[in-house]
C-alpha positions as CSV (number, residue, x, y, z in Angstrom):
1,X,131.4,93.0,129.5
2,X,127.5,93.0,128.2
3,X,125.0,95.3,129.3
4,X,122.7,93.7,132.0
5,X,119.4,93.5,131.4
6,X,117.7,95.1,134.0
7,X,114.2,92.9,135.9
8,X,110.3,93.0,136.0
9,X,108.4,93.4,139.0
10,X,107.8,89.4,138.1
11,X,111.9,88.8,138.1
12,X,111.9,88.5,134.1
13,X,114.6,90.0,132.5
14,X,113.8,93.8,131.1
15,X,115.2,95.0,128.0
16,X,118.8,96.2,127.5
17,X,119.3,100.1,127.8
18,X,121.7,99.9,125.1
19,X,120.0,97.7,122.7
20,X,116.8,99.3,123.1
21,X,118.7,102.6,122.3
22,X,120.3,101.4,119.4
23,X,116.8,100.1,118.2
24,X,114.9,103.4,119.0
25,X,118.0,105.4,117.3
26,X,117.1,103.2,114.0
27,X,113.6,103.7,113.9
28,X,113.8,107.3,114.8
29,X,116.0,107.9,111.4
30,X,113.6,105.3,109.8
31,X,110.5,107.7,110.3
32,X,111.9,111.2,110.5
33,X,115.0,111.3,109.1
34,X,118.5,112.2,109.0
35,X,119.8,114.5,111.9
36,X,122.9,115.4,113.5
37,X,123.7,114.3,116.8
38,X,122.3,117.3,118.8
39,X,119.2,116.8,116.6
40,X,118.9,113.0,117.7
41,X,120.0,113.9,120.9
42,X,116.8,116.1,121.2
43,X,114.5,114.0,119.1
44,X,115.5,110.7,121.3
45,X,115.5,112.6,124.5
46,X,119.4,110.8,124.9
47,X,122.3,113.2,126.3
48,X,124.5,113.8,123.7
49,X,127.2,112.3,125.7
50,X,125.5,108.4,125.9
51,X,124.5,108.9,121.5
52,X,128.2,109.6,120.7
53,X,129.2,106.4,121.3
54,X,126.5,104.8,120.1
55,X,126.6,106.9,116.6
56,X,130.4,105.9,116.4
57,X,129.7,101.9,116.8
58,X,126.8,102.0,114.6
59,X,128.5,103.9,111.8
60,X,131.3,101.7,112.0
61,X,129.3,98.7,111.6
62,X,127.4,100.2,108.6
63,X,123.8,100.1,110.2
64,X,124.5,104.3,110.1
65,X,126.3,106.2,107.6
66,X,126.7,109.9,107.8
67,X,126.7,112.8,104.9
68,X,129.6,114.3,103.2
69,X,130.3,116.7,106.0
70,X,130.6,113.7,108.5
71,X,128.1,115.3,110.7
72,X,124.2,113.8,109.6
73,X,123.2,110.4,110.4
74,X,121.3,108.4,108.4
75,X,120.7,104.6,107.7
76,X,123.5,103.0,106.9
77,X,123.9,99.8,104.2
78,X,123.6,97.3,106.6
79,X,119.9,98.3,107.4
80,X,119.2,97.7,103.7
81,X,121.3,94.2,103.8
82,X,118.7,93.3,106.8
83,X,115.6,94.6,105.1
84,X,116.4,92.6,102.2
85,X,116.8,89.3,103.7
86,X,113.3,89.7,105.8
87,X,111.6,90.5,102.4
88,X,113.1,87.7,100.8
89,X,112.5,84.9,103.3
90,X,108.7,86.5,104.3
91,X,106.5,83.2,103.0
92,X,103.6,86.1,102.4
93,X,105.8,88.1,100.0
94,X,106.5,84.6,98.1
95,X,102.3,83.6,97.9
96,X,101.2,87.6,97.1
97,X,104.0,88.0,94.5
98,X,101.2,86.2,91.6
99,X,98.0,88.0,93.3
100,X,99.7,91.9,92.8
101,X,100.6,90.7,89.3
102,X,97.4,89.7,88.4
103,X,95.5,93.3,90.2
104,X,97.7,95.3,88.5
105,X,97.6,93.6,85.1
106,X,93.6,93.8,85.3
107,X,93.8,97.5,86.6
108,X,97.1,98.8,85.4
109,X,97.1,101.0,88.8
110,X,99.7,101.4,91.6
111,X,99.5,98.3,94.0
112,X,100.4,97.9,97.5
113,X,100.8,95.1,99.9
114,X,101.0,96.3,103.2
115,X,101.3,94.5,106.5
116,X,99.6,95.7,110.0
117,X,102.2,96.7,113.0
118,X,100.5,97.9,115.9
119,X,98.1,100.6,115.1
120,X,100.5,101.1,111.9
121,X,100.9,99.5,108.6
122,X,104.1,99.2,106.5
123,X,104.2,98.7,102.9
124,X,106.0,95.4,102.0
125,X,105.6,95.2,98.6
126,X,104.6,97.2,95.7
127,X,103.8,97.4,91.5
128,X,104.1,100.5,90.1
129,X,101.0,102.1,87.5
130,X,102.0,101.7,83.9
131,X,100.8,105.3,83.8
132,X,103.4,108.3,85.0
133,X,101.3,110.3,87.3
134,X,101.1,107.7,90.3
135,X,100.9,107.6,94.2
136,X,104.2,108.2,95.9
137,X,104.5,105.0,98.2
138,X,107.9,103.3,98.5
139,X,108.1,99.8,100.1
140,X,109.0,100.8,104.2
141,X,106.9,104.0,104.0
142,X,104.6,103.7,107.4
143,X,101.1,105.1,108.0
144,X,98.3,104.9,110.3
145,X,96.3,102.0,109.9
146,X,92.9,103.8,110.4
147,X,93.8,106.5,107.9
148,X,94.1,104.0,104.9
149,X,91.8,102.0,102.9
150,X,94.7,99.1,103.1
151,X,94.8,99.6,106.9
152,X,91.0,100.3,107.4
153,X,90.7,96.9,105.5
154,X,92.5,94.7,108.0
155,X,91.1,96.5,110.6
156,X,87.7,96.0,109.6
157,X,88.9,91.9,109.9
158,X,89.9,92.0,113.5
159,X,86.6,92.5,116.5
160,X,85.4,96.2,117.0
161,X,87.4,96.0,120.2
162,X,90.1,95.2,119.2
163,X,90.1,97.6,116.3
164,X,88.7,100.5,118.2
165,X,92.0,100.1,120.8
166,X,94.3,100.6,117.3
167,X,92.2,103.9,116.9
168,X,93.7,107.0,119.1
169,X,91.1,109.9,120.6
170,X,93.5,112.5,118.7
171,X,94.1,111.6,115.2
172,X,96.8,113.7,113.6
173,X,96.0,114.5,109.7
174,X,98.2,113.1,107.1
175,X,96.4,115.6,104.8
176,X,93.7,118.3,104.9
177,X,91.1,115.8,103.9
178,X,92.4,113.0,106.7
179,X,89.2,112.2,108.9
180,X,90.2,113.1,112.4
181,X,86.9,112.3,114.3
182,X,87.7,109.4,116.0
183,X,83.8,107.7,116.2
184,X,83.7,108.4,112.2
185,X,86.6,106.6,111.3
186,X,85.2,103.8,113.5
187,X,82.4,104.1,111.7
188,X,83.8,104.0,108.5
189,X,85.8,101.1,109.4
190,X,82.4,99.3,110.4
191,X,81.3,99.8,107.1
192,X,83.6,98.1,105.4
193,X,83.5,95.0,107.2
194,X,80.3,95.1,106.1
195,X,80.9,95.8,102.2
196,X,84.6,93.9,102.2
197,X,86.9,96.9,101.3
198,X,87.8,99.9,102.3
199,X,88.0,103.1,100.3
200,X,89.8,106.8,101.2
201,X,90.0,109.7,98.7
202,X,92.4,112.1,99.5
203,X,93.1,111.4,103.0
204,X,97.0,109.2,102.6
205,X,97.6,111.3,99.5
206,X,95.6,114.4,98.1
207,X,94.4,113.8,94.5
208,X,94.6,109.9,94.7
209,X,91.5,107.4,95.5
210,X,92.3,104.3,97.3
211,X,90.8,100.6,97.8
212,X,92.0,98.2,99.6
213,X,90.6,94.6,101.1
214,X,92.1,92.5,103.8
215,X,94.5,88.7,102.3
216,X,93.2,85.8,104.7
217,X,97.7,85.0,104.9
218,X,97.0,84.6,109.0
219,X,95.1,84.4,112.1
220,X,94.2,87.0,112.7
221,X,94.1,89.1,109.3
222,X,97.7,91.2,109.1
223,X,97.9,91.7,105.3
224,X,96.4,93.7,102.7
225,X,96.7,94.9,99.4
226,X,95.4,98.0,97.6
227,X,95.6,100.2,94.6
228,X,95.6,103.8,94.4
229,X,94.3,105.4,91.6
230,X,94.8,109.6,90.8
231,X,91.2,110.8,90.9
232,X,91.6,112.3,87.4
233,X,91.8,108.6,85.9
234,X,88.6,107.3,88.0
235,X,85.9,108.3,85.1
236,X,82.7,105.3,83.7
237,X,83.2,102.7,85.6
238,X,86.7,102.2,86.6
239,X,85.8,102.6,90.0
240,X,83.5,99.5,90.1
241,X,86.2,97.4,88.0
242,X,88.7,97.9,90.7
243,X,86.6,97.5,93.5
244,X,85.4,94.0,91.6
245,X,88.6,93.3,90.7
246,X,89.7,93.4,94.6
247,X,86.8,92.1,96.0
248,X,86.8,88.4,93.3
249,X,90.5,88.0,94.4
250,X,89.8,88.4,98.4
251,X,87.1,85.8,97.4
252,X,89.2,83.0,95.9
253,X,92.2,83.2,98.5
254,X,89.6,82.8,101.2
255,X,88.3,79.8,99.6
256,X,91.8,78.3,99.1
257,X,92.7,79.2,102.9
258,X,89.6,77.2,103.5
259,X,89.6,74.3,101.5
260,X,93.2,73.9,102.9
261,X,91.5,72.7,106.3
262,X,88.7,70.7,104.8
263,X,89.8,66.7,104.7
């Protein structure tokens, strides 16, 4: 018989325990890894007895998977069967595919397209530098939005309210350069909705420099696109080609979005 979903103070129908258990279990391996079942048990706050049998009918349907020893969970094929089909029918994906080609061809850097969730944003797509030392960044990977020039970008799109909501009193450092104080990264994020892009050196990744401007994909702004650049490669005046090279693309997608409502 299915779980009942429990009720709101209004009458609507709450979420299902078991559901929302098997969802937290996912993104839990998602963002911290593998663990056995005592270490999920303790990192999901979930008596061991409930996980068991969740662990057991997730395995067996392949959206968990565990290592040679049978006793360490992680994500299971499935997951990537599931990924796969909501990169493949995202329309954004389809329209930045030509506009990441043509950054990287002009830069020949790492690009990213990420996409804002919450007060997070999660890579969606990415083109790798023709150069071997590059920024470690792999299409899932998520980071807080107000520690990245990709996230500061969108943010910098949305009103200050709204954007200072997304920005916690306690910011935990990603690195030793991250900025922590909470009215400077609002401050920073001011700034560039006043220049257009963001920028970050060190602070997502030491030794890489990042800039990153906001795609007008949706209302309101959820997309952006970067490229990160090793610090020891940023010498004349590559720093001003990339930022150009961002800022004349933003430019010409905001004028298509527009001229798509002008009749």
């Amino acid at each position: 018989m299915p779980a009942a979903a429990t009720k709101t103070a209004d009458g609507a129908a709450g979420p299902v325990k078991s559901a929302a258990r098997a969802l937290d279990l996912l993104d839990e391996i998602a963002a911290n890894g593998p663990g056995t079942q005592l270490q999920l048990s303790t990192r999901l706050n979930i008596p061991k007895s409930s996980l068991h049998a969740l662990l057991r009918t997730m395995t067996s349907r392949g959206w968990l998977q565990t290592d040679p020893t049978g006793s360490v969970y992680q994500l299971g094929i499935h997951s990537l069967v599931v990924s796969s089909a909501y990169l493949a029918a995202d329309p954004v994906l389809a329209r930045a595919a030509g506009v990441i080609e043509e950054i990287a061809g002009a830069t020949e850097e790492t690009v990213n397209l990420g996409r804002l969730a919450g007060s997070d944003v999660i890579y969606t797509a990415k083109r790798e530098s023709v150069h071997p030392l590059r920024m470690h960044s792999p299409v899932g990977r998520r980071l807080p939005a107000y520690s990245t020039a990709l996230g500061r970008a969108i943010l910098a799109e949305h009103p200050a309210d709204e954007r200072a909501a997304l920005v916690p009193d306690h910011i935990a450092p990603i690195t030793d350069r991250t900025l922590t104080d909470r009215d400077e990264v609002l401050g920073v994020i001011d700034q560039a909705e006043k220049l257009g892009y963001a920028a970050e050196s060190d602070e997502s990744c030491v030794g890489v420099r990042c800039f990153g401007v906001a795609l007008p994909f949706a209302n309101p702004v959820v997309d952006g696109i970067s490229v990160a650049v090793p610090i020891t490669r940023l010498g004349g005046n590559r720093e001003d080609h990339i930022i150009e090279t961002l800022l004349s693309v933003k430019a010409r997608l905001q004028a298509d979005h527009s001229n798509r409502f002008v009749r």
